[in-house]
C-alpha positions in Angstrom: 117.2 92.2 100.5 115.6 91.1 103.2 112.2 91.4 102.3 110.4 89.8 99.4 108.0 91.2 97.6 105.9 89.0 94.9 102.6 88.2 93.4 100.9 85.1 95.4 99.0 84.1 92.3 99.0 83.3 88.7 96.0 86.2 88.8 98.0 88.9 90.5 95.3 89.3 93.1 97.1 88.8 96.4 100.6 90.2 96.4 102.9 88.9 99.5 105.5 90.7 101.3 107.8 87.8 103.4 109.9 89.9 106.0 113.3 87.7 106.5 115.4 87.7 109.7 117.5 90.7 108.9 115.4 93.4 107.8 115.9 96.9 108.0 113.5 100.3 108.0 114.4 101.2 105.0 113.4 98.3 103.3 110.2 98.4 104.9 110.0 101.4 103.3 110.5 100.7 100.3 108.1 97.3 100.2 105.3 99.6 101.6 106.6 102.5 98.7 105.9 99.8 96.2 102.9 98.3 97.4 101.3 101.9 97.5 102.6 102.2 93.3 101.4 99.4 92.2 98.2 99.9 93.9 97.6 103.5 92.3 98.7 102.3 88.9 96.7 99.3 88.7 93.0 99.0 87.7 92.7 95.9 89.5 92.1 95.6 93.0 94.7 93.3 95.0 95.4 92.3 98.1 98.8 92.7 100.4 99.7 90.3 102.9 102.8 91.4 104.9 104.7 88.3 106.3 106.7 88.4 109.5 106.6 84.9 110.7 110.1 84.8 110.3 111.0 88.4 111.1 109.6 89.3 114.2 112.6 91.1 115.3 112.4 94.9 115.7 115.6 96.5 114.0 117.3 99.2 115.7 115.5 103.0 116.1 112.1 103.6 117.3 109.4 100.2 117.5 107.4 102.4 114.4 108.8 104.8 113.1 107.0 108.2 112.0 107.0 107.2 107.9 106.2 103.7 109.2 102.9 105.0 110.6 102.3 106.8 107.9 102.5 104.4 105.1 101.1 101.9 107.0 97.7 104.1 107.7 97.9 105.0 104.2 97.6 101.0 103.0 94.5 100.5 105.4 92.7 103.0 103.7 93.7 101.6 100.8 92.4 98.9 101.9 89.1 100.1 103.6 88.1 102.0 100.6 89.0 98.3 98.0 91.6 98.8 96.0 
């Protein structure tokens, strides 16, 4: 896969998503699927941090895609609203 997804710290407060060359939409997909799970199970409030210092390549289809859009409104909410 070409995008990582792990906890940051031993406190599983900042959770880090490193995008590698080859990534795909799908697997953006995914990583944002799973980000937006773990945020609605958890009574903790984390923080995401999506890397892409070393995939700054746009795959092929549309520079965002509709679900990309989406999901990614959906995690600034998320975000705005703290947790």
């Amino acid at each position: 896969m070409a995008i990582d997804l792990y906890w940051d710290n031993e406190e599983q407060t900042i959770l880090l998503a490193e995008i590698g060359k080859e990534w795909e939409w799908d697997e953006l997909h995914a990583v944002l699927k799973t980000i937006k799970r773990m945020s609605d199970e958890r009574q903790q409030t984390f923080g995401a941090i999506v890397d892409v210092r070393n995939g700054l390549h746009i795959p092929g289809g549309v520079l965002m895609s509709r679900e990309s859009l989406t999901q990614f409104k959906r995690l600034m909410q998320i975000g705005a609203m703290g947790k």
